[in-house]
Backbone as JSON Lines, residues from 0, in Angstrom:
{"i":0,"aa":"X","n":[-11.34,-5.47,11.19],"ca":[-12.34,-5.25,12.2],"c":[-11.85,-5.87,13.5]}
{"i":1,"aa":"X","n":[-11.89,-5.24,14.69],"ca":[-11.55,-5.45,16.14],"c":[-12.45,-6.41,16.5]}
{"i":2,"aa":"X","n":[-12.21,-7.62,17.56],"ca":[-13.02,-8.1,17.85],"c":[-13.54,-7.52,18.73]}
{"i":3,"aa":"X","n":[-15.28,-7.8,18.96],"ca":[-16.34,-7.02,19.82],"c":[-16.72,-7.98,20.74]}
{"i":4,"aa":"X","n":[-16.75,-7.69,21.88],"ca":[-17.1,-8.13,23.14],"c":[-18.44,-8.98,23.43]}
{"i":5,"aa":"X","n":[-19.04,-8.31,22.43],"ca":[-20.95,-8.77,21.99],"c":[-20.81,-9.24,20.59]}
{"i":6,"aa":"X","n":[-21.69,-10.09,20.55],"ca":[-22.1,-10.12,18.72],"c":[-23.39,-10.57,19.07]}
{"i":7,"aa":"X","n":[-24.26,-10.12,18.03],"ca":[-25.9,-10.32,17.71],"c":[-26.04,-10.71,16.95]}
{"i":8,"aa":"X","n":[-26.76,-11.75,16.53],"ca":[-27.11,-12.07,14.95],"c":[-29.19,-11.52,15.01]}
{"i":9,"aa":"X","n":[-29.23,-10.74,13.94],"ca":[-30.29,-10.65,13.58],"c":[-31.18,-11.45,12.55]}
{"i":10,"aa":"X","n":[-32.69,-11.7,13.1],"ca":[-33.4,-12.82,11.7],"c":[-34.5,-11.57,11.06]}
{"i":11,"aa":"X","n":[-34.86,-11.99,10.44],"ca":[-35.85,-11.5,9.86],"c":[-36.9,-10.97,11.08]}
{"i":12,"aa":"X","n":[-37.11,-9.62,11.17],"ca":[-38.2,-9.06,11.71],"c":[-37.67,-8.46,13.14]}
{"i":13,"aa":"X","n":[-36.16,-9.11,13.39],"ca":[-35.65,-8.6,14.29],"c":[-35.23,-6.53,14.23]}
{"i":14,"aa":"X","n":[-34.74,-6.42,15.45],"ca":[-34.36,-4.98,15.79],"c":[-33.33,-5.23,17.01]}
{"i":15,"aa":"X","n":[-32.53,-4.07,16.67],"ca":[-31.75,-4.22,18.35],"c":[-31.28,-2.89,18.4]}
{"i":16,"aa":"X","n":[-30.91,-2.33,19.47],"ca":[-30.02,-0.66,19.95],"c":[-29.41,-0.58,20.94]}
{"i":17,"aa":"X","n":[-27.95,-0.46,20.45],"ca":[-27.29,-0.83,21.64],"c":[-25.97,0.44,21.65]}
{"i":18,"aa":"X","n":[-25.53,0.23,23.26],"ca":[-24.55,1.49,23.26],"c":[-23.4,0.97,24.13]}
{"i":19,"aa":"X","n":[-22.64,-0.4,23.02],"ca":[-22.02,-1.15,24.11],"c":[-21.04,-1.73,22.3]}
{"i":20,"aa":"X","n":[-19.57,-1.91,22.55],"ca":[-18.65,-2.18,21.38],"c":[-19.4,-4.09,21.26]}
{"i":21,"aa":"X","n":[-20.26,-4.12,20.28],"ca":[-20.69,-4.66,20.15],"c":[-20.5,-5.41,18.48]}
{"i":22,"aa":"X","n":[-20.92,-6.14,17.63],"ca":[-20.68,-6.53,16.19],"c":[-22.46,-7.38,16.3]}
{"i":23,"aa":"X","n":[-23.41,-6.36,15.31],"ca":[-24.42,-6.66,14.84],"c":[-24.31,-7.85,12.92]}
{"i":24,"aa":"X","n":[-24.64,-8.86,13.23],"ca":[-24.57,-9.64,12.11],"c":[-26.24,-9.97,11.17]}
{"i":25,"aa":"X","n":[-26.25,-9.54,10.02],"ca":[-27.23,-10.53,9.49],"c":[-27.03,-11.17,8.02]}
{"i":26,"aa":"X","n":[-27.78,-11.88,7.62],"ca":[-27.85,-12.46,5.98],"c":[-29.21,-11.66,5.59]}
{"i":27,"aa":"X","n":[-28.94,-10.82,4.39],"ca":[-30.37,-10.19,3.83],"c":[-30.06,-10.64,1.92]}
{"i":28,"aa":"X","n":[-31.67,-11.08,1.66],"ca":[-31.37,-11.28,0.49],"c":[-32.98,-10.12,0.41]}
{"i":29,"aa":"X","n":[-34.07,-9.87,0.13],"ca":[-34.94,-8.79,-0.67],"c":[-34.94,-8.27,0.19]}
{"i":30,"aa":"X","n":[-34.94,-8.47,2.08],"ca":[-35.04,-7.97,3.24],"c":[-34.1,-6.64,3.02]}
{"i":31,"aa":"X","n":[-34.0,-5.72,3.86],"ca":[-33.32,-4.19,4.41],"c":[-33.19,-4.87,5.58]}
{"i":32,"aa":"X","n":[-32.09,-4.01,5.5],"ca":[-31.42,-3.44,7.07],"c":[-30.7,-2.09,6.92]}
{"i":33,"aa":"X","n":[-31.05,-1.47,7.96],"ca":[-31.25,0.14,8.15],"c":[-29.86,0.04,9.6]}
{"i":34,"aa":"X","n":[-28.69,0.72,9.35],"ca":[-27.93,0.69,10.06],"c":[-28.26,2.36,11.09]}
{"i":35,"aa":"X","n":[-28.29,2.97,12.23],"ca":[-28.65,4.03,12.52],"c":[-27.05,4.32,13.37]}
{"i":36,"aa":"X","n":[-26.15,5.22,13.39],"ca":[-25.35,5.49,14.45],"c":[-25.05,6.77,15.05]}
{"i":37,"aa":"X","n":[-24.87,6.8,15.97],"ca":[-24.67,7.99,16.74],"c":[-23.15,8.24,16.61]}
{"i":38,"aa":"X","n":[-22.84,9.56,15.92],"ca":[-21.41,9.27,16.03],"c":[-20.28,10.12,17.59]}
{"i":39,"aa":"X","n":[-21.04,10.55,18.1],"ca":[-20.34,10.9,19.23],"c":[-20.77,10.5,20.33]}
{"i":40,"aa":"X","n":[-21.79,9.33,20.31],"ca":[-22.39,8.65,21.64],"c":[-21.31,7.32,21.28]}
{"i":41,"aa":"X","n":[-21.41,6.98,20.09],"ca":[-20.82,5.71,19.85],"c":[-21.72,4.8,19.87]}
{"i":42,"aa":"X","n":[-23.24,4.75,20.0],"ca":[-24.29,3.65,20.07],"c":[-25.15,3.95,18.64]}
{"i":43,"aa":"X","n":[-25.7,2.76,18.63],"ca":[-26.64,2.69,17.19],"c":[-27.86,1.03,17.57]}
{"i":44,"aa":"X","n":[-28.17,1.57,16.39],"ca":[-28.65,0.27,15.86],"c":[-28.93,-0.3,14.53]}
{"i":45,"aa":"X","n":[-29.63,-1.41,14.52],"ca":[-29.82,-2.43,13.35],"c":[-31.37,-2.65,13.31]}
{"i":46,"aa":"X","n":[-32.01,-3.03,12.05],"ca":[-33.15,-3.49,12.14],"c":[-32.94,-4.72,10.89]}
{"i":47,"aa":"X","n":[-34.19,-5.54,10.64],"ca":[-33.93,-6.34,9.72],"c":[-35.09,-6.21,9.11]}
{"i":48,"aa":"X","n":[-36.11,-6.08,8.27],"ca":[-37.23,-5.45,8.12],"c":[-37.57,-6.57,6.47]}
{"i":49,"aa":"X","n":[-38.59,-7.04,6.12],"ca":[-39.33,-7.88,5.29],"c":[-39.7,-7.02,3.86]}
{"i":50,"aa":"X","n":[-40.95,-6.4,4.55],"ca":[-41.28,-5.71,3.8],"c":[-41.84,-4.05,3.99]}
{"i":51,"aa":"X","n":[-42.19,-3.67,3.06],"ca":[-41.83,-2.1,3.4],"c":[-43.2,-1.53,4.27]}
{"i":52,"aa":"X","n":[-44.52,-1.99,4.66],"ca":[-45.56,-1.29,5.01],"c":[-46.36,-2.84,5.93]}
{"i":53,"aa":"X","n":[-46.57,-1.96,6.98],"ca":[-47.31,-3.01,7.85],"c":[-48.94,-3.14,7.46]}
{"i":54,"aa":"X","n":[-49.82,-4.16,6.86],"ca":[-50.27,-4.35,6.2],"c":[-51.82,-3.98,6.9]}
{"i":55,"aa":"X","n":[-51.9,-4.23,8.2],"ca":[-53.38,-3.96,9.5],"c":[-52.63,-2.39,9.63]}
{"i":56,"aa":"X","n":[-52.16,-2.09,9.75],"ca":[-51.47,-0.47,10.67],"c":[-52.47,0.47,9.42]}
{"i":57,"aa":"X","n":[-52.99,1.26,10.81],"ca":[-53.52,2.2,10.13],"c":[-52.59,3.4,10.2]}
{"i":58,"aa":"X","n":[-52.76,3.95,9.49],"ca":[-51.5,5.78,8.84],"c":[-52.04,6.7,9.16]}
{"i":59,"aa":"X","n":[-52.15,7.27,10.29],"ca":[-52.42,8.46,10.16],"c":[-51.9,9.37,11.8]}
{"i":60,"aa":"X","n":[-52.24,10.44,11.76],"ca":[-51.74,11.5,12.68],"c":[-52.47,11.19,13.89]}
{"i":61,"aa":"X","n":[-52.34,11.48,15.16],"ca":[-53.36,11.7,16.13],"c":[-52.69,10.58,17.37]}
{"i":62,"aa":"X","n":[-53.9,9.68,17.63],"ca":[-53.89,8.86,18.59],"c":[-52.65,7.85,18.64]}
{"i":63,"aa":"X","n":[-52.54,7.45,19.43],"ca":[-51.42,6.38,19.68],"c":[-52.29,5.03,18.8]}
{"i":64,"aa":"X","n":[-51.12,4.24,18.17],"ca":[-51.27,2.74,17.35],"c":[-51.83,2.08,18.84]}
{"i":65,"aa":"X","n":[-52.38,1.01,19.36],"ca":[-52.36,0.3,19.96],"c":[-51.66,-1.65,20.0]}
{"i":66,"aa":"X","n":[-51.37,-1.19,18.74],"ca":[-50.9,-2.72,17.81],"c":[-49.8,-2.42,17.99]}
{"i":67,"aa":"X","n":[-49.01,-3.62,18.7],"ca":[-47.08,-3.79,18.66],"c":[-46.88,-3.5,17.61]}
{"i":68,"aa":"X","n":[-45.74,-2.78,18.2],"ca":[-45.0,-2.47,16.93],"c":[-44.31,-3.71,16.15]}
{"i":69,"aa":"X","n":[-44.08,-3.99,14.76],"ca":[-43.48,-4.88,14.41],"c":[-42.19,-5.0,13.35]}
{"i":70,"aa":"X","n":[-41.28,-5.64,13.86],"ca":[-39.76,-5.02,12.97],"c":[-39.72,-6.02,11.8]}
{"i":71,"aa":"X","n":[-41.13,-6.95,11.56],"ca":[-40.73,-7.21,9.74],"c":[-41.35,-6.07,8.95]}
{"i":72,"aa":"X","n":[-41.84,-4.69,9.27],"ca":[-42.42,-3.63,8.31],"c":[-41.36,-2.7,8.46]}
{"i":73,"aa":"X","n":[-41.25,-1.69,7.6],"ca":[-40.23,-0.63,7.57],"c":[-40.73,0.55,8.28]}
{"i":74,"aa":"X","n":[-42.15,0.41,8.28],"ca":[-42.5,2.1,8.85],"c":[-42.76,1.62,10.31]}
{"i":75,"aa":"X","n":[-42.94,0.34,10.42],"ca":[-42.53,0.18,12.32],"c":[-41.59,0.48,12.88]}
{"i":76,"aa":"X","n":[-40.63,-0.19,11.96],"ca":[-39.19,-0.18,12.52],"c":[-38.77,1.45,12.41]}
{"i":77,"aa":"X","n":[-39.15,2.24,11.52],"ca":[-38.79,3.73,12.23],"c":[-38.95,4.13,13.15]}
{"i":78,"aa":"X","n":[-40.11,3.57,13.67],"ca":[-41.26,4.17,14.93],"c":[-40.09,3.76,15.91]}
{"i":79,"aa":"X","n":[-40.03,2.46,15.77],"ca":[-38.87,1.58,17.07],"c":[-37.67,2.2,16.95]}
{"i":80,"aa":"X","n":[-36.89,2.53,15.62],"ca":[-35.48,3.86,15.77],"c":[-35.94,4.87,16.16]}
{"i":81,"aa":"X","n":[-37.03,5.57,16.25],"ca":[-37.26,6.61,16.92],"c":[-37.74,6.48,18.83]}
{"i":82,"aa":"X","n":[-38.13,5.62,19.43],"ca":[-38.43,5.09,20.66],"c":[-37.09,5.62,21.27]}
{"i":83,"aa":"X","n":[-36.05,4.3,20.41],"ca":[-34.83,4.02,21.04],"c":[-34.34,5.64,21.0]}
{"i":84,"aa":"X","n":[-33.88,6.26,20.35],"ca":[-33.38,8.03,20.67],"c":[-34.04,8.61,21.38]}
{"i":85,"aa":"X","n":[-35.34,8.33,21.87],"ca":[-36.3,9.06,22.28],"c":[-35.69,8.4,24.07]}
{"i":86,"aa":"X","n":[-35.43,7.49,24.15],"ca":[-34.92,6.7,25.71],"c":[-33.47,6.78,25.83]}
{"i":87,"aa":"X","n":[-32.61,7.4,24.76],"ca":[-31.23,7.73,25.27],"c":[-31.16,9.39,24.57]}
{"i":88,"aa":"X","n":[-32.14,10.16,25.12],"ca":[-32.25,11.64,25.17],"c":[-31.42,12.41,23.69]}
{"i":89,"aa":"X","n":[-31.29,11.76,22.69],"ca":[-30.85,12.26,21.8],"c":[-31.73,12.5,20.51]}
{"i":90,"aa":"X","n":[-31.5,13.37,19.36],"ca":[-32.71,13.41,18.34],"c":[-32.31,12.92,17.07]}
{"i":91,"aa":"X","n":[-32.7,12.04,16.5],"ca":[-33.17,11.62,15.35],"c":[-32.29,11.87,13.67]}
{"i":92,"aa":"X","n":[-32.1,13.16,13.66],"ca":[-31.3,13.92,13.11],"c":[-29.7,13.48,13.12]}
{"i":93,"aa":"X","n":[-29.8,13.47,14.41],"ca":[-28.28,13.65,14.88],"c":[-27.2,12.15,14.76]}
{"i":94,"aa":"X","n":[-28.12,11.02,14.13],"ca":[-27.68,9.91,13.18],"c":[-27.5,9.86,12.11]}
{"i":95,"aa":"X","n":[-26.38,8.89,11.72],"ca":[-25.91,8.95,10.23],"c":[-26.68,7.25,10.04]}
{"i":96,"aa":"X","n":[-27.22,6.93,8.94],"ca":[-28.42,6.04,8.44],"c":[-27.08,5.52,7.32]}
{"i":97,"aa":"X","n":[-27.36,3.98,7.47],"ca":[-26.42,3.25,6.32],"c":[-28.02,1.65,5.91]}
{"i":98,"aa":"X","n":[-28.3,2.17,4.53],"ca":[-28.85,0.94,4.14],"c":[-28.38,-0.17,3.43]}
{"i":99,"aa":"X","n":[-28.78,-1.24,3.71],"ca":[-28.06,-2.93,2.73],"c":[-29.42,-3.49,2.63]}
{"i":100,"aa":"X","n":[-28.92,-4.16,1.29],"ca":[-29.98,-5.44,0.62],"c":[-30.91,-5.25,-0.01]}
{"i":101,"aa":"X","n":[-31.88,-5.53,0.16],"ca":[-32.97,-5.15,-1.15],"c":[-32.37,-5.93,-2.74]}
{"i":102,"aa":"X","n":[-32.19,-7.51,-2.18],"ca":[-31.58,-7.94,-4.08],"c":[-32.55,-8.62,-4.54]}
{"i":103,"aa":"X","n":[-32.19,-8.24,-5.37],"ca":[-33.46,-9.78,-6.38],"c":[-33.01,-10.96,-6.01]}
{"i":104,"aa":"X","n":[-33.68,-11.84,-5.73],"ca":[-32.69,-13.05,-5.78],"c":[-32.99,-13.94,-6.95]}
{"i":105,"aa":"X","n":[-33.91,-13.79,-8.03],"ca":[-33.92,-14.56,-9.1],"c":[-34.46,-13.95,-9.96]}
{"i":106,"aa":"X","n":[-33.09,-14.31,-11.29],"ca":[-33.49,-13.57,-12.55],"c":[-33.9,-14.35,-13.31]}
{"i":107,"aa":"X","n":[-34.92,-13.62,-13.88],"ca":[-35.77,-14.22,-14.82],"c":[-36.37,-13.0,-15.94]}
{"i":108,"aa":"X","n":[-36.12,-13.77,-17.22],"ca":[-36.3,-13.08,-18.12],"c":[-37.59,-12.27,-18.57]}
{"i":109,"aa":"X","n":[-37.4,-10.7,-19.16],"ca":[-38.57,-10.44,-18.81],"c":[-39.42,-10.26,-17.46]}
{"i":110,"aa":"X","n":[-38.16,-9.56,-16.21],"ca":[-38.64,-9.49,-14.96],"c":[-38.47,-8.26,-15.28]}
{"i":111,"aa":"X","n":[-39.64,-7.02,-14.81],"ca":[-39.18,-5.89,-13.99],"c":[-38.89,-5.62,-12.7]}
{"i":112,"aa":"X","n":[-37.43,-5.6,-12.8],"ca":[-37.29,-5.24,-11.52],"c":[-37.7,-4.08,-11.09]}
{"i":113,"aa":"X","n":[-38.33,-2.97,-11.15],"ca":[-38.95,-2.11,-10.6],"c":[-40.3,-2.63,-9.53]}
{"i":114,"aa":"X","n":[-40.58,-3.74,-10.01],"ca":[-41.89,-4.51,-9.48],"c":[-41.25,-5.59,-8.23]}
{"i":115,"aa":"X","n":[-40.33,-5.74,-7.98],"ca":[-39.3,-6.56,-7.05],"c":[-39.76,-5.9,-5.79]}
{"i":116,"aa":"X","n":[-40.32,-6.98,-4.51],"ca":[-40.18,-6.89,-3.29],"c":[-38.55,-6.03,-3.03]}
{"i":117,"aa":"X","n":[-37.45,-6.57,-3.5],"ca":[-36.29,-6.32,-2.95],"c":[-36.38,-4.21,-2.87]}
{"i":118,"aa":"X","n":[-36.45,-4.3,-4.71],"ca":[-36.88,-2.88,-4.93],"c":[-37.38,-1.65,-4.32]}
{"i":119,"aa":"X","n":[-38.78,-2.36,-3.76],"ca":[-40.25,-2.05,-2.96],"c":[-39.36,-1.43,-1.48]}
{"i":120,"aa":"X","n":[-38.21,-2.46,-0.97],"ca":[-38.26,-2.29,0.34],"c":[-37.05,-1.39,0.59]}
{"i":121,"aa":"X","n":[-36.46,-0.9,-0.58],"ca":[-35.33,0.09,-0.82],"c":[-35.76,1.47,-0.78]}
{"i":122,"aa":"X","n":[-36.81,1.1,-1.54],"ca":[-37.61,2.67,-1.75],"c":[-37.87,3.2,-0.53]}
{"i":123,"aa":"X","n":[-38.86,2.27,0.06],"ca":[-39.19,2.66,1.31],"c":[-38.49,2.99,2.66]}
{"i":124,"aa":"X","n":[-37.39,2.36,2.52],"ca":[-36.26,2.46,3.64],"c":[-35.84,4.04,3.67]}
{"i":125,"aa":"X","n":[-35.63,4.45,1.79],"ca":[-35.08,5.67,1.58],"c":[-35.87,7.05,2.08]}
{"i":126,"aa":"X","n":[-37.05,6.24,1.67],"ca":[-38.08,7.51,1.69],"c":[-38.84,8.06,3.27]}
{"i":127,"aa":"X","n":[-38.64,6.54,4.42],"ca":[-38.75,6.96,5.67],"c":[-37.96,7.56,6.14]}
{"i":128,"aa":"X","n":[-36.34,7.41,5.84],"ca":[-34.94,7.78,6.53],"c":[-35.74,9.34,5.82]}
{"i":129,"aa":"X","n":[-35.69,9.72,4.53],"ca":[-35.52,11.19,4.49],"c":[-36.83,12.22,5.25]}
{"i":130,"aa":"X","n":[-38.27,11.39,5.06],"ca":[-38.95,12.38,5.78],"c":[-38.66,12.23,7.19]}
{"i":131,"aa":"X","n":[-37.58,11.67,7.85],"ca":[-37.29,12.08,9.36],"c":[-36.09,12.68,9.73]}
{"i":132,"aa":"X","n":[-35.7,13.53,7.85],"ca":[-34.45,14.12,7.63],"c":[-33.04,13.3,8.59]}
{"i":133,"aa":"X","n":[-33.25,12.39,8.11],"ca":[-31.84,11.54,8.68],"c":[-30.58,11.05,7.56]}
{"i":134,"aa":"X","n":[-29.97,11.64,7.38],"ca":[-28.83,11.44,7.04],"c":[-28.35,9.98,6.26]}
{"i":135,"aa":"X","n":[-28.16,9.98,4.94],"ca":[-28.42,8.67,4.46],"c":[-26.55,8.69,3.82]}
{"i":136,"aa":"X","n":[-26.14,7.91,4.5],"ca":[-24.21,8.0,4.34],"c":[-23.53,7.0,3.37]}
{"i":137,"aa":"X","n":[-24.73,5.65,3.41],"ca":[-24.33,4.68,2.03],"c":[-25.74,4.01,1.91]}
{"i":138,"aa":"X","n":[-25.97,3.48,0.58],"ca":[-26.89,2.7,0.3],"c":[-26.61,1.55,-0.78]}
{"i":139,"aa":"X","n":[-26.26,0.46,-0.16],"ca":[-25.84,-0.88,-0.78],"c":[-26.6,-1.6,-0.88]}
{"i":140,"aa":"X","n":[-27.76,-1.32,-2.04],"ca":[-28.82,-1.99,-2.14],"c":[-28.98,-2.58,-4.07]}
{"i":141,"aa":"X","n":[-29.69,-3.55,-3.96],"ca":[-30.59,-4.0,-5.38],"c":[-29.43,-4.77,-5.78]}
{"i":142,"aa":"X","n":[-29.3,-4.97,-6.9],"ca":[-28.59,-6.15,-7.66],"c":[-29.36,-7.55,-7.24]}
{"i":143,"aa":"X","n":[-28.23,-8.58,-7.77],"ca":[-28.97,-9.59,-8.0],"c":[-28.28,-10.45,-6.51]}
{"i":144,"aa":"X","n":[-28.79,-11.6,-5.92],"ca":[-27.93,-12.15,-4.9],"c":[-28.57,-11.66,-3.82]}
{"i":145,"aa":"X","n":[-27.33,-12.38,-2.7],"ca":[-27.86,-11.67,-1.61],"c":[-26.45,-11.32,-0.52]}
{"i":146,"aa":"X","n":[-26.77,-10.55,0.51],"ca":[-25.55,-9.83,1.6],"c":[-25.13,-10.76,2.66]}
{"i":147,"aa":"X","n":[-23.97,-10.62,3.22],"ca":[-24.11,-10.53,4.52],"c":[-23.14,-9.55,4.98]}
{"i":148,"aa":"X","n":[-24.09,-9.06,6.35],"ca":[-23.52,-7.52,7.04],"c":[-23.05,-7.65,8.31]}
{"i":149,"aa":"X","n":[-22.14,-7.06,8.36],"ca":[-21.2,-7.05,9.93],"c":[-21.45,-5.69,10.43]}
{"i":150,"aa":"X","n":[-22.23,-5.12,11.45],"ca":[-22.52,-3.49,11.47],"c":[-21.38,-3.29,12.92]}
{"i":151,"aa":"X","n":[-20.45,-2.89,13.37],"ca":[-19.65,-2.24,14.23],"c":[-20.07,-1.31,15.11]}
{"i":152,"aa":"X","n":[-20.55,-1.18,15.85],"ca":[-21.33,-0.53,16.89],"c":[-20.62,0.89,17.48]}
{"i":153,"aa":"X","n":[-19.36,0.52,17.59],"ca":[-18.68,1.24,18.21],"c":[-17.68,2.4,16.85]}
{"i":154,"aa":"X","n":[-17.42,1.87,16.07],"ca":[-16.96,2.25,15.26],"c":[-18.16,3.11,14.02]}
{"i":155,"aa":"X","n":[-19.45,2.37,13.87],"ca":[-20.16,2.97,13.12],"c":[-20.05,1.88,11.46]}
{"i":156,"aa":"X","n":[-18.9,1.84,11.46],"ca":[-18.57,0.55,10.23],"c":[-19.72,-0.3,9.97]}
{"i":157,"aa":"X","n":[-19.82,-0.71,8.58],"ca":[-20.68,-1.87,8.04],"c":[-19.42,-2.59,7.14]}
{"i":158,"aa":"X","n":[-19.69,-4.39,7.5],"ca":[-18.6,-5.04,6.83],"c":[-20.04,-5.43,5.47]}
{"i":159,"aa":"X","n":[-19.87,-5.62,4.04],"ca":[-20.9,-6.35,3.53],"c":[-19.82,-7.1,2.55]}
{"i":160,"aa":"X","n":[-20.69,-8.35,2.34],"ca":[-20.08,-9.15,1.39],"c":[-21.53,-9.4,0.53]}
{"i":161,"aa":"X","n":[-20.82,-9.14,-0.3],"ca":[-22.13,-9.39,-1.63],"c":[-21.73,-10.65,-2.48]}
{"i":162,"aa":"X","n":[-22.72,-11.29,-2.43],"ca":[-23.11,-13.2,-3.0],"c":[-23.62,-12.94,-4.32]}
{"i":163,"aa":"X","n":[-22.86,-12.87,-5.39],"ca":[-23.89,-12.92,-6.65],"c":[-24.0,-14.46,-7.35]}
{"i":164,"aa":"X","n":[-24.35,-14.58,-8.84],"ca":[-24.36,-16.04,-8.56],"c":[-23.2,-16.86,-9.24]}
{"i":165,"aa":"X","n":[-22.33,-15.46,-9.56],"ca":[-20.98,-15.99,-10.41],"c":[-19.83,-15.54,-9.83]}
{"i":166,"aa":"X","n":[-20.21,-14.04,-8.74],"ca":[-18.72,-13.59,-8.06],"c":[-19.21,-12.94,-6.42]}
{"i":167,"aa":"X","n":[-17.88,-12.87,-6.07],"ca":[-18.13,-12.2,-4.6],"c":[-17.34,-11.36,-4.26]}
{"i":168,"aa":"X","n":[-18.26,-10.02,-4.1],"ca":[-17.33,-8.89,-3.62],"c":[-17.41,-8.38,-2.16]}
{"i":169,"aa":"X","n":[-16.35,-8.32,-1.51],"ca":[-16.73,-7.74,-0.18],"c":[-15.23,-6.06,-0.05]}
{"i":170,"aa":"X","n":[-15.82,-5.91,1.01],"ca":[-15.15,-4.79,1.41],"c":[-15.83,-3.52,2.57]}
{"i":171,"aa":"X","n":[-15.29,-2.6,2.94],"ca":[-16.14,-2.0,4.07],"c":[-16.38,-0.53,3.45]}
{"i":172,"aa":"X","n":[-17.4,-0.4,4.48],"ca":[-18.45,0.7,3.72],"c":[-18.45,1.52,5.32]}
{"i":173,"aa":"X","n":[-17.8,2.6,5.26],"ca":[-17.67,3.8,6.2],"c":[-18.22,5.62,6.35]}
{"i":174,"aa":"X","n":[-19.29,5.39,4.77],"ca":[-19.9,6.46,4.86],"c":[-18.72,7.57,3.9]}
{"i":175,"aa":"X","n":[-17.75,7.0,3.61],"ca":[-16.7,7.26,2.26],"c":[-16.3,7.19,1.07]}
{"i":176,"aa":"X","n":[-17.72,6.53,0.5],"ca":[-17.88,5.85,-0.76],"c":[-17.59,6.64,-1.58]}
């Protein structure tokens, strides 16, 4: 990986969109992060997102939310990837979507993981990216442990290193899996 001129570190609940050779960083252990890139603008973004549904937000069609938007829910943070395309004249579609994280971080016997926050916020990541037909290029999610992600701005690249509690695998993830 080239060094980038910018680096960001994202926390929990953060978002950023940028169209500048930049290196987006975070640590996710049940949290998502939703990588979005443009591949012939060369800009994207990152979100870091908690959990999957904003808990006051009401759902439905019509009027404008009046409540900030907020980037620890997943269906905000679409709203906010959709803003950002919506202010650099491009559509929605026309991004390739890379998800990380969603791990358990403690096993315990007799857990369903189907019932796992980490789980919960995978699903949901998947299931917003497809009803806004966006392009889903890798998904490095669930297991046990937790990430950390290097997203490449300019390149589109995600670096992840995966923390389990006996080994560590890293390597890069280019939508070539």
């Amino acid at each position: 990986m080239k060094h980038a001129d910018k680096k960001v570190f994202l926390h929990p609940g953060e978002f950023c969109f940028l169209n500048n050779a930049a290196h987006v960083h975070t640590i996710l252990g049940s949290c998502i992060s939703i990588t979005l890139w443009h591949p012939g603008l060369r800009i994207g973004g990152m979100c870091h997102f908690t959990l999957p549904k904003h808990p006051h937000r009401k759902h439905h069609l019509g009027k404008a939310e009046s409540a900030k938007l907020d980037g620890r829910y997943a269906d905000d943070v679409i709203k906010m990837f959709k803003q950002e395309v919506i202010k650099h004249g491009t559509n929605i579609t026309e991004y390739e979507a890379k998800i990380f994280g969603g791990g358990n971080m403690m096993k315990s016997e007799g857990q369903n993981i189907e019932d796992s926050i980490g789980t919960k916020n995978a699903a949901a990541a998947m299931q917003l990216l497809m009803a806004e037909n966006i392009p889903i290029q890798v998904a490095h999610v669930g297991e046990f442990g937790h990430r950390r992600i290097v997203f490449d701005v300019n390149s589109g690249d995600v670096w992840v290193r995966h923390t389990e509690a006996s080994s560590v695998k890293t390597g890069i993830i280019n939508g070539k899996v």
